[in-house]
C-alpha positions as CSV (number, residue, x, y, z in Angstrom):
1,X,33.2,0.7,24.0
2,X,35.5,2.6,26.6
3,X,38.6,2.0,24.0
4,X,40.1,4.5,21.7
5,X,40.4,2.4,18.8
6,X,41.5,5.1,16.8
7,X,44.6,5.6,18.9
8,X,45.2,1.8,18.8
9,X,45.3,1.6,15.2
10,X,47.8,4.5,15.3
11,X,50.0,2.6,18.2
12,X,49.3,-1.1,16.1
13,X,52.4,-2.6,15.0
14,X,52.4,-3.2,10.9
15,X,52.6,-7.2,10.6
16,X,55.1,-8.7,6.9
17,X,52.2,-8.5,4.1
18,X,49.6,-6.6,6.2
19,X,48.0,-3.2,4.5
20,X,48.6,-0.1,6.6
21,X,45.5,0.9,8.6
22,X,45.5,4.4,6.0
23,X,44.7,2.0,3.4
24,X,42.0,0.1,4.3
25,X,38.5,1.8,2.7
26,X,35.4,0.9,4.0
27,X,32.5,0.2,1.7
28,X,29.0,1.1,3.5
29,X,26.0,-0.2,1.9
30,X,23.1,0.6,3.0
31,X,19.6,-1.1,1.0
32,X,16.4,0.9,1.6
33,X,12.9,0.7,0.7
34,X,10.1,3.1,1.0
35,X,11.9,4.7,4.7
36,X,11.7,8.1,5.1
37,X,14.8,11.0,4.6
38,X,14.9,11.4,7.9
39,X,15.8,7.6,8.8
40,X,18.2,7.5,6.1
41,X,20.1,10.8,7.3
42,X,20.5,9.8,11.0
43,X,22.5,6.9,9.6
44,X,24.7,8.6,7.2
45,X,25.2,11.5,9.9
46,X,26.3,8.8,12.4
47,X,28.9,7.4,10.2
48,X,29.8,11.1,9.6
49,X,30.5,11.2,13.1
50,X,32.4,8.4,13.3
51,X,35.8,8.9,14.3
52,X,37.4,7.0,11.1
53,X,38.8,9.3,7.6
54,X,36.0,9.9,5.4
55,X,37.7,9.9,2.9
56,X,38.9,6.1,3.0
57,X,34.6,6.0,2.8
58,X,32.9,5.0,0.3
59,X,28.7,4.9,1.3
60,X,26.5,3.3,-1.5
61,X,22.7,4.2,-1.0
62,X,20.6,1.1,-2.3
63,X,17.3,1.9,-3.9
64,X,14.7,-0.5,-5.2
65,X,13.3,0.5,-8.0
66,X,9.6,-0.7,-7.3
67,X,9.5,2.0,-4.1
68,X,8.9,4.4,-7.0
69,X,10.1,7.1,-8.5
70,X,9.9,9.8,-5.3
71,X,11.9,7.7,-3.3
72,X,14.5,7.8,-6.1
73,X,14.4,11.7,-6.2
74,X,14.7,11.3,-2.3
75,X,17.5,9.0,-2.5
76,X,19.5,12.0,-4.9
77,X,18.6,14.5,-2.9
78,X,19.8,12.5,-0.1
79,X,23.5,12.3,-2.7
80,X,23.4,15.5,-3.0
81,X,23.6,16.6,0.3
82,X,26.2,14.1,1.5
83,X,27.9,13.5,-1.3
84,X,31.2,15.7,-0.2
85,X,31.2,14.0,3.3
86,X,32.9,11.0,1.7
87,X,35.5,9.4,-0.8
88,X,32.5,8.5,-2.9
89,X,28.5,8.1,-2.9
90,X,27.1,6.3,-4.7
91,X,23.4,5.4,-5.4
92,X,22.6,2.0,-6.7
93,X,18.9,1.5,-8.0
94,X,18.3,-2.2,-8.2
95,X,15.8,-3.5,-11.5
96,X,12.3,-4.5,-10.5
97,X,11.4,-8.2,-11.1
98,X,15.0,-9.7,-11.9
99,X,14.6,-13.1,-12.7
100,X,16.0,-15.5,-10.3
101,X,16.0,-13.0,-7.5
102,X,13.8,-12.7,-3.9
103,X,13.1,-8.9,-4.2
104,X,14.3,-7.6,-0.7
105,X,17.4,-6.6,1.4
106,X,19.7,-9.5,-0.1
107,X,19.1,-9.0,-4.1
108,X,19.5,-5.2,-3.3
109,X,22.7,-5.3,-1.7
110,X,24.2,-7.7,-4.1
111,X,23.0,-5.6,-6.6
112,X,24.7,-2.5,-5.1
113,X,28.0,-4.3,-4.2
114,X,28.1,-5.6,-8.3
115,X,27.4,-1.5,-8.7
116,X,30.4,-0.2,-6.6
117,X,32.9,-3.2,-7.5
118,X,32.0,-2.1,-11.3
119,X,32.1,1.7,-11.0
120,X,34.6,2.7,-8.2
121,X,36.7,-0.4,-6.6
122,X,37.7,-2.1,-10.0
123,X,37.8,1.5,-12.6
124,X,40.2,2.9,-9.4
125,X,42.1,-0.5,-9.3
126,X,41.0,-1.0,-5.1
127,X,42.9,-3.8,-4.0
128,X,40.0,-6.1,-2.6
129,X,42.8,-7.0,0.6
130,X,42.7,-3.0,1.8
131,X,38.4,-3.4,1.3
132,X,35.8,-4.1,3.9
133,X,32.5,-3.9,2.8
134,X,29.6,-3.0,5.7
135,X,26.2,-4.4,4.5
136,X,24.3,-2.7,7.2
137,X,20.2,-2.0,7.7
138,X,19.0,0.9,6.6
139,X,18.2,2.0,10.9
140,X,21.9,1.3,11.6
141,X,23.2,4.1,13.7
142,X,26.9,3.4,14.1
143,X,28.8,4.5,17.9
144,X,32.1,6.7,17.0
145,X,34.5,4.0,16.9
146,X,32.9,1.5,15.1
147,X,35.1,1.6,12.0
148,X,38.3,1.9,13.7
149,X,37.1,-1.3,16.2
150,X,36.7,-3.1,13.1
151,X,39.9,-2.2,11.5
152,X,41.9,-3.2,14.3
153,X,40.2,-6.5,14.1
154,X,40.8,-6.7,10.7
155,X,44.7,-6.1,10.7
156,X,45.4,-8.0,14.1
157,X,42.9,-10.9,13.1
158,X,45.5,-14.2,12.1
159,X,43.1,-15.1,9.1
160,X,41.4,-11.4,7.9
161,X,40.1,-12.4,4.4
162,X,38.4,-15.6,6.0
163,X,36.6,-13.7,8.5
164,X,33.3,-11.9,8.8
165,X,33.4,-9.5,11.6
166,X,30.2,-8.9,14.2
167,X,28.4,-6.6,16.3
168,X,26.5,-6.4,19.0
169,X,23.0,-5.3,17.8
170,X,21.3,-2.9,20.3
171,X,17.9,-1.6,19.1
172,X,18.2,2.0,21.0
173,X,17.2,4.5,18.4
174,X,13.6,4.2,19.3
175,X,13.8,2.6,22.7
176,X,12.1,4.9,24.5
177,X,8.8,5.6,22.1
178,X,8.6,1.9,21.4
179,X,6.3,-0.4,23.2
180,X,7.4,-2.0,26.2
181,X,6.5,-5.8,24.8
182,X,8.9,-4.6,22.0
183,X,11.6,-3.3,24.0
184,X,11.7,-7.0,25.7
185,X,11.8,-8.9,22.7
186,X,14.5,-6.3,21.2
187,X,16.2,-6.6,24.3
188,X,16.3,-10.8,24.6
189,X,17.5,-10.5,20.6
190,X,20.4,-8.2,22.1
191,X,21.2,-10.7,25.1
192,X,21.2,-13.6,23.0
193,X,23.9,-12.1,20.2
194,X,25.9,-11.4,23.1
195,X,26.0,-15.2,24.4
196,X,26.5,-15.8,21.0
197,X,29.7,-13.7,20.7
198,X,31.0,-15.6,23.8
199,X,30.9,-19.0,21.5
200,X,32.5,-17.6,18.4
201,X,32.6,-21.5,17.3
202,X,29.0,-21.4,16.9
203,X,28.6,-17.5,16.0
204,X,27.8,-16.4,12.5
205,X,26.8,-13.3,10.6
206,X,23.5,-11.5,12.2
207,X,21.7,-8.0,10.6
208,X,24.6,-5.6,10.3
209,X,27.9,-7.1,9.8
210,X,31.4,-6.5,7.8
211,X,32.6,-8.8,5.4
212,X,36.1,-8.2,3.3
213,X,36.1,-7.3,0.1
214,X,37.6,-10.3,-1.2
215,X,35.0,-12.5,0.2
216,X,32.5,-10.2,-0.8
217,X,33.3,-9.4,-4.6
218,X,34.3,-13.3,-5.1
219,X,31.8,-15.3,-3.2
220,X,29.1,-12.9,-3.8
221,X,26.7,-11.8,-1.4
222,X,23.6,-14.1,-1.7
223,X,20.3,-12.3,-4.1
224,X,17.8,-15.4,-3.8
225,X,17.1,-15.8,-0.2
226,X,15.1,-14.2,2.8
227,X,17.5,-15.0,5.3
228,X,20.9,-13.4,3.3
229,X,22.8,-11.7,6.0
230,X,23.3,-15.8,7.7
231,X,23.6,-17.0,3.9
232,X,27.2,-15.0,3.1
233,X,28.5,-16.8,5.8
234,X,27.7,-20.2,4.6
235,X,28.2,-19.4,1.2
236,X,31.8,-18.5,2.6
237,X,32.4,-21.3,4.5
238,X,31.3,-23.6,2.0
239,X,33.4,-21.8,-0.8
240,X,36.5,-22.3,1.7
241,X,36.2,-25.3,2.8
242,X,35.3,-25.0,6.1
243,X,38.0,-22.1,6.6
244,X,36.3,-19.0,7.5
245,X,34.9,-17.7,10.5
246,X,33.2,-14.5,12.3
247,X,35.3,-12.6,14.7
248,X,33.1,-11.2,17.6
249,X,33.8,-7.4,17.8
250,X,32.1,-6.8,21.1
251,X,31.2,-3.5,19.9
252,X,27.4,-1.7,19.8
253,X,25.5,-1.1,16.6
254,X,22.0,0.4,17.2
255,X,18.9,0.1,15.2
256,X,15.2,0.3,15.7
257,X,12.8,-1.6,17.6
258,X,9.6,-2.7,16.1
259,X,7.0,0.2,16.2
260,X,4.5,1.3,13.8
261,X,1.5,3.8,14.3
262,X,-0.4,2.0,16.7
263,X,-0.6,-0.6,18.8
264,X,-2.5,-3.6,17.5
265,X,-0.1,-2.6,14.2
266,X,3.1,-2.9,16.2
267,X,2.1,-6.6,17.1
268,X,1.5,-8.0,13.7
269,X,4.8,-6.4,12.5
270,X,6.6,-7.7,15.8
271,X,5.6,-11.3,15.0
272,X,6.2,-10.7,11.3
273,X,9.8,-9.8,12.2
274,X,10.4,-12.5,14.3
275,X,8.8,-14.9,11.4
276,X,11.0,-13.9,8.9
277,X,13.8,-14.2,11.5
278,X,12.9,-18.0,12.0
279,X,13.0,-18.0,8.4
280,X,16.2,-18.7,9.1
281,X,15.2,-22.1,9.5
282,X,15.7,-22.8,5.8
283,X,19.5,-23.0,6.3
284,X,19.2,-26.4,7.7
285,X,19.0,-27.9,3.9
286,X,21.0,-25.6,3.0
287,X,23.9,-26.5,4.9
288,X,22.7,-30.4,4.7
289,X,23.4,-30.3,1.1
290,X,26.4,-28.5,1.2
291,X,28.1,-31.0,3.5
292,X,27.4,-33.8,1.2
293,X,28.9,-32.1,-1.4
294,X,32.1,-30.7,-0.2
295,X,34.5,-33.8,1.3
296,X,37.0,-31.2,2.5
297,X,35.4,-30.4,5.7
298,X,35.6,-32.6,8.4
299,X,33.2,-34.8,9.6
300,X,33.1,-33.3,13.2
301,X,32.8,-29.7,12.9
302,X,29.8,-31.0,10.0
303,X,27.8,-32.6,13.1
304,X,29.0,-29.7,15.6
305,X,27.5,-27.2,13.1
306,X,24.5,-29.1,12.2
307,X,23.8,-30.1,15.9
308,X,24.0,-25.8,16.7
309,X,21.7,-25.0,14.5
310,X,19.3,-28.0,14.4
311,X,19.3,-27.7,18.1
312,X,18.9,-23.8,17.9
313,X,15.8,-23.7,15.6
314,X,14.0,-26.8,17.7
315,X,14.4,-24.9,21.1
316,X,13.1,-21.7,19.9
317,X,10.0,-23.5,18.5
318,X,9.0,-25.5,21.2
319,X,11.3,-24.4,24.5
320,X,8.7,-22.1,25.9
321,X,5.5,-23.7,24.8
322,X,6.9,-27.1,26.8
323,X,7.5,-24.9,30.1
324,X,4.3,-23.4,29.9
325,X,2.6,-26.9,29.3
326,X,4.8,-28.7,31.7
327,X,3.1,-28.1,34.8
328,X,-0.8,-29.2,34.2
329,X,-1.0,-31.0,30.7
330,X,0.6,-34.2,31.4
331,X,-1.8,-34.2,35.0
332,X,-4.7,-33.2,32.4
333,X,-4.0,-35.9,29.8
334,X,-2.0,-38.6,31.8
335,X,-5.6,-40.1,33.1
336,X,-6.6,-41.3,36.6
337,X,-3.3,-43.9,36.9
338,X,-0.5,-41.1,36.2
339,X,-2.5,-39.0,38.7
340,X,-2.1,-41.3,41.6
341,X,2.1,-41.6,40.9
342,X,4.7,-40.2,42.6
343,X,5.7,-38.2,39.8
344,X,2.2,-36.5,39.4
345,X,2.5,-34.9,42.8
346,X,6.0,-33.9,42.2
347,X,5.2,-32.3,39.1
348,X,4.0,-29.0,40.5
349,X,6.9,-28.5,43.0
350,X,9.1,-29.4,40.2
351,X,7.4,-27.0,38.5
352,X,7.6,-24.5,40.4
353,X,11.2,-24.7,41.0
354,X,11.8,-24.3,36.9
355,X,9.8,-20.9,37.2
356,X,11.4,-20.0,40.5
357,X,14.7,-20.3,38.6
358,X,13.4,-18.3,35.5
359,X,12.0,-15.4,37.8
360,X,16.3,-15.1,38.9
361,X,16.9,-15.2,35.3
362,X,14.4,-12.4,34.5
363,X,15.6,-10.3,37.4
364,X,19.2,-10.4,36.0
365,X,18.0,-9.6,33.0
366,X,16.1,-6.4,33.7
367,X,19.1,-5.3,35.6
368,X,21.3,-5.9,32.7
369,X,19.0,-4.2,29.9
370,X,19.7,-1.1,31.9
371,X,23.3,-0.8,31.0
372,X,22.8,-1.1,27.7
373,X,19.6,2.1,27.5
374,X,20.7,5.6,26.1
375,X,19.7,8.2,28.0
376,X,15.6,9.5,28.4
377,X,15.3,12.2,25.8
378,X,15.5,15.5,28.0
379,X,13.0,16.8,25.2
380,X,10.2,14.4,27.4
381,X,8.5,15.7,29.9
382,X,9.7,14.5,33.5
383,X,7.2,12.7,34.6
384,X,7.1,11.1,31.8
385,X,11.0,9.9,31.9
386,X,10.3,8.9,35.3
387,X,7.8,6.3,33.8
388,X,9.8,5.3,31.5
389,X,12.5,4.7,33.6
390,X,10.4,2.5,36.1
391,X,8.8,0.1,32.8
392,X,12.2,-0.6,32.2
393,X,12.1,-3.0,35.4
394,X,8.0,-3.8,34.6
395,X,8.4,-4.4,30.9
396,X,9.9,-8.2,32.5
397,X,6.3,-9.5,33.1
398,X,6.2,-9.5,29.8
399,X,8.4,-12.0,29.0
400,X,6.7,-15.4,29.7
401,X,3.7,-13.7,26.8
402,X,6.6,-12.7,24.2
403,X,8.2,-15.9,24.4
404,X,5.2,-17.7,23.3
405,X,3.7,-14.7,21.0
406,X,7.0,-13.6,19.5
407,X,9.0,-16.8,19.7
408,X,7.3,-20.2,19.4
409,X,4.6,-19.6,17.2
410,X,6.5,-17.2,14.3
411,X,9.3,-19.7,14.8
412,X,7.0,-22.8,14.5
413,X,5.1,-20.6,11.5
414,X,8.0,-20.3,9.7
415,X,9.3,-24.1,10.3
416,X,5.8,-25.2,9.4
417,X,5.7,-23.1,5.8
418,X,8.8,-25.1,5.0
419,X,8.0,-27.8,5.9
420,X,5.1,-27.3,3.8
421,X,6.8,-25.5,0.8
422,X,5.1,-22.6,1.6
423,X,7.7,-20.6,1.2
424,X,8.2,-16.9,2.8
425,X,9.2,-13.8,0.3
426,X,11.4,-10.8,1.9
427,X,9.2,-8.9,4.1
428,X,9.9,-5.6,5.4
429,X,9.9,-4.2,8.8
430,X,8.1,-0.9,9.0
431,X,10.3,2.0,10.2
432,X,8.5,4.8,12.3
433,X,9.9,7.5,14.5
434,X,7.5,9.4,17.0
């Protein structure tokens, strides 16, 4: 974050075949439905203030045309005033009940990236090899050097047009009016893509991501699916045969934690979230099938892939839920024999040296989520920053309830439904600023 990536570009030797860093023009789509102008304009202003030329910017403003027709006059208005800020704006407004299509994020954004490949890249003759294409959430707040970082990655990476490259997701915009069970699980989701990040071999494309153009345009991003920002990279890696990967940028993208207008309302759309999350769940087939059918991929990164997410899904079902159960169900079902074994008495203290362990981990953790926390408004009062300061550290006790509330049972929700063929449709998150 510390690193002038700007300057780097500048100071980056030009490799035999490799575009000039002047040429590469981003494409920024960003899908909305129903948020308000002022969400929409604290993205676009931080990709204004991004430290990367405008005009090799081209933002495309994704509208569904089921919000209505005020949020397409919004969405103009929105053109309007931006419109000279970039290369081009564009504003896609993506049909109502396309057959075939899972109305939500993924049909919209393919929808828009058909929109600008039709009316800018291919009518100004783009080369998709100087394109990157940014399918970000509509909360996205980008840090100043975010399109430089990615750049850099793009023209030093060995392989650029088979890679997808990722942030670290951060959900800061709100962090400080959102509720402090929804800053943990925010938080965990941040700590978890940074793990991630640190086993690129297993990493794939999360939320807001950057794809190039030539995958983008010839794959095409996926418009029947929930879960479409992990689907591009399969799709990918299926349509090259294994060769394709995502490049960990190590590099903050911020969005918004769950919060809606009151409390009881900020829970149901927490464990919504983290339902349609585990949605993800229906990749598993997905990537079964796709194995069978392609012969070119080898045999072992098949079973290393299928064992990551198999083994992925299964813990965050039923990891929590078993430590919670671990210490008194098998004493309260194992009957008068188990109870008089060795193991029965052990089970406590063993027990309690798995929770003991956890309580370091949760520690650690609360120190960590500091690091990553913008500053307290100075707009709030001060007693009021100092409390939010000191939840930051509280919020932990938290964690053993959203690990249960807000992971195993949306995950084991959503693995159930498919199980069932009770299939999920694209839901989406409410967005609301206080």
């Amino acid at each position: 974050m510390k690193i002038n990536w700007l300057a780097e570009l500048r100071h980056l030797r030009q490799g035999s075949g490799r575009p000039k860093w002047k040429n590469i023009c981003h494409i920024i789509i960003l899908p909305t439905y129903k948020e308000s102008q002022e969400i929409i304009e604290e993205s676009i202003e931080s990709i204004i203030k991004s430290e990367y030329p405008k005009e090799k910017m081209i933002v495309v403003l994704a509208v569904e045309e089921r919000a209505g027709e005020k949020f397409e006059k919004q969405a103009r208005a929105v053109a309007k005033k931006y419109s000279g800020s970039f290369f081009k704006f564009l504003i896609s407004i993506h049909p109502e009940n396309s057959k075939g299509e899972i109305a939500g994020k993924g049909s919209n954004t393919a929808f828009a990236g058909r929109e600008v490949k039709e009316k800018i890249v291919d009518k100004l003759k783009i080369p998709y090899e100087n394109i990157l294409v940014s399918t970000f959430d509509i909360d996205t707040k980008v840090f100043p050097q975010y399109f430089s970082c990615l750049t850099w990655h793009y023209l030093t990476e060995e392989n650029p047009e088979n890679t997808s490259y990722q942030p670290v997701p951060v959900y800061n915009n709100n962090i400080w009016s959102a509720s402090a069970f929804a800053r943990v699980v925010s938080t965990s989701n941040t700590f978890w893509q940074m793990i991630q990040q640190e086993r690129s071999e297993k990493l794939t494309t999360y939320s807001s991501h950057s794809t190039p153009g030539k995958v983008f345009f010839e794959v095409g991003y996926p418009f029947n699916v929930v879960m479409d920002d992990s689907r591009i990279f399969w799709k990918a890696y299926l349509n090259y045969d294994g060769n394709y990967r995502v490049v960990p940028m190590y590099y903050l993208a911020s969005m918004d934690a769950v919060m809606a207008k009151n409390l009881w309302r900020t829970i149901i759309n927490q464990y919504k979230q983290q339902k349609r999350w585990a949605w993800g769940v229906a990749e598993i087939p997905y990537m079964m099938f796709g194995f069978l059918n392609n012969k070119k991929i080898s045999l072992r990164e098949k079973i290393g892939h299928l064992y990551t997410i198999l083994d992925g899904f299964w813990s965050w079902a039923t990891a929590a839920i078993l430590l919670f159960l671990l210490g008194w169900l098998p004493i309260l079902l194992g009957g008068k024999k188990f109870n008089f074994t060795v193991l029965s008495f052990n089970l406590p203290i063993l027990t309690s040296q798995i929770m003991t362990i956890s309580m370091v981990g949760m520690f650690v953790s609360a120190i960590l989520s500091t690091w990553l926390l913008p500053p307290v408004p100075k707009t709030m009062k001060w007693y009021l920053r100092w409390f939010k300061k000191s939840t930051v550290f509280l919020q932990w006790i938290f964690l053993p309830v959203t690990l249960i509330l807000f992971g195993s049972l949306p995950a084991l929700d959503a693995q159930i439904r498919l199980a069932l063929g009770r299939y999920m449709g694209f839901w989406v998150t409410e967005k609301v600023r206080k």
